[in-house]
C-alpha positions as CSV (number, residue, x, y, z in Angstrom):
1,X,-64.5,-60.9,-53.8
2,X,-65.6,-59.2,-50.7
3,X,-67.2,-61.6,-47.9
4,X,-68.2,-61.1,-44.2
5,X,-70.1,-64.2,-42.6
6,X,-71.8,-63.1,-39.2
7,X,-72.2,-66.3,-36.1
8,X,-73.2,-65.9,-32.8
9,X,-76.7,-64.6,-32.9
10,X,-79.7,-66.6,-30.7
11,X,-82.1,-66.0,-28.2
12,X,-81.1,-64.6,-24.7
13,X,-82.7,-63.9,-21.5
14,X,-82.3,-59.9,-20.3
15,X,-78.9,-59.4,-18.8
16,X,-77.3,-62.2,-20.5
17,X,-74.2,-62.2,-22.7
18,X,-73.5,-62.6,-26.5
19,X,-71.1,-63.2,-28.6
20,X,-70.7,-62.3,-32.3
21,X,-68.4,-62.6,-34.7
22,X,-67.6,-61.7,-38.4
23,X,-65.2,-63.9,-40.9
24,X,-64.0,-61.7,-43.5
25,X,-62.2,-62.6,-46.8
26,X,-61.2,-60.9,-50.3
27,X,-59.7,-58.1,-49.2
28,X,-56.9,-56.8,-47.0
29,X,-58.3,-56.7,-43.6
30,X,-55.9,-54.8,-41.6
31,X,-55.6,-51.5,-42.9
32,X,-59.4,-51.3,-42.9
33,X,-62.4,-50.1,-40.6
34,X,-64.6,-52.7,-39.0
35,X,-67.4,-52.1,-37.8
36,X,-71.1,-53.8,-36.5
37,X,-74.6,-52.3,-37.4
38,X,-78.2,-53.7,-36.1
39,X,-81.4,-53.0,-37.3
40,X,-84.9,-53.7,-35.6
41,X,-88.2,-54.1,-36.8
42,X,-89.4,-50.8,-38.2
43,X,-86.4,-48.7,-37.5
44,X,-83.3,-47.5,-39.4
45,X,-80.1,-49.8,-39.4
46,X,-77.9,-47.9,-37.0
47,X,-74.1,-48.4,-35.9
48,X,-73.3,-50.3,-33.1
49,X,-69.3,-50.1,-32.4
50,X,-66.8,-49.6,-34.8
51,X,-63.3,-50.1,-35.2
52,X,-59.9,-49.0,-37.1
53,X,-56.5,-47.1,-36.9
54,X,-56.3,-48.2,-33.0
55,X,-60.1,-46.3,-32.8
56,X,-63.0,-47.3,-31.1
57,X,-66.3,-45.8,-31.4
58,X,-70.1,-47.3,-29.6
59,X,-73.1,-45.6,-29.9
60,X,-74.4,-44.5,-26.2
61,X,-77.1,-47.0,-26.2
62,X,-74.0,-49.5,-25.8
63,X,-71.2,-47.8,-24.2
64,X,-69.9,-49.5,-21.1
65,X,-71.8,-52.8,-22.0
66,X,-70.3,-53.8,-25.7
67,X,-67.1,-54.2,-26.7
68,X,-65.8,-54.6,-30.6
69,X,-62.3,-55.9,-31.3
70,X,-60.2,-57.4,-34.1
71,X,-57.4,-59.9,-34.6
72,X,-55.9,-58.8,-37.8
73,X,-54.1,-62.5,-38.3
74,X,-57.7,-64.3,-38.7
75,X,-59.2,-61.7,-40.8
76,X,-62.1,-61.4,-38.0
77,X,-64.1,-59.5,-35.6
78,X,-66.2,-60.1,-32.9
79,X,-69.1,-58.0,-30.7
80,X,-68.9,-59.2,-26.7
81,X,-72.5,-58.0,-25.8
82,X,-72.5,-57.9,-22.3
83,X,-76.0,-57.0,-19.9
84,X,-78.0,-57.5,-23.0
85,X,-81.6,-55.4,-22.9
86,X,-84.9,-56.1,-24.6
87,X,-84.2,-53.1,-26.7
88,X,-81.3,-54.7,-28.2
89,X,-83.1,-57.4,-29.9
90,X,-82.2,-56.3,-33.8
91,X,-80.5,-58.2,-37.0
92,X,-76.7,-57.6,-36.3
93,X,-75.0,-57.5,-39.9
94,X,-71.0,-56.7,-39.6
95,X,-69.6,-54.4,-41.9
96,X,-66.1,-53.6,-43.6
97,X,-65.7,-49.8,-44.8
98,X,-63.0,-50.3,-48.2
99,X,-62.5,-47.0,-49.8
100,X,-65.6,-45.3,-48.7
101,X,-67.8,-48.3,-49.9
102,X,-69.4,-50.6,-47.3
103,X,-69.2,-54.4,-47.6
104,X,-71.9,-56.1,-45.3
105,X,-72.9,-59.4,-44.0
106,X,-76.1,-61.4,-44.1
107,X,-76.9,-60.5,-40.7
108,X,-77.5,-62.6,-37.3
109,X,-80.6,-62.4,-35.3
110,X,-80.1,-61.5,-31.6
111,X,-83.2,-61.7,-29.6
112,X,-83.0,-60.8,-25.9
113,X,-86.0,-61.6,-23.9
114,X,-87.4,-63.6,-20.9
């Protein structure tokens, strides 16, 4: 049975750091795409960073100020949010991509504001 577990979420003043991370079990992590999606209130979930076969992709909103990364041994991946911006306050759920179906998380609340 697929599982991802999301920590790391909270509240955070603007400019602050983060970090998230995603525990993953039930299936075989490293030959898989990772990857971290948010959602705010009243918009579409959109992707945030995304991992796999030595790629990295961000979305512009994040480039140069997140950073995604995986250690294949622990079955986990993390989200170093860096110069964090009102407009990133969203529900961050992780995500693993297994044959073209995605496997997603609960989500974590990240809240930046003063």
């Amino acid at each position: 049975q697929v599982q991802l577990v999301e920590s790391g979420g909270g509240l955070v003043q603007p400019g602050g750091s983060l970090r998230l991370s995603c525990a993953t079990s039930g299936f075989r992590f490293s030959i898989y795409p990772v990857a971290w999606y948010r959602q705010a209130p009243g918009k579409q979930r959109e992707l945030v960073a995304r991992i796999g076969g030595g790629i990295t992709n961000y979305a512009d909103s994040v480039k140069g100020r997140f950073a995604i990364s995986r250690d294949n041994a622990k079955s986990t991946f993390t989200l170093q949010m860096n110069s964090l911006k009102p407009e990133d306050t969203a529900v961050y759920y992780c995500c693993a991509v297994l044959s073209g179906n995605n496997y997603w998380g609960s989500g974590t609340q990240v809240t930046v504001s003063s």
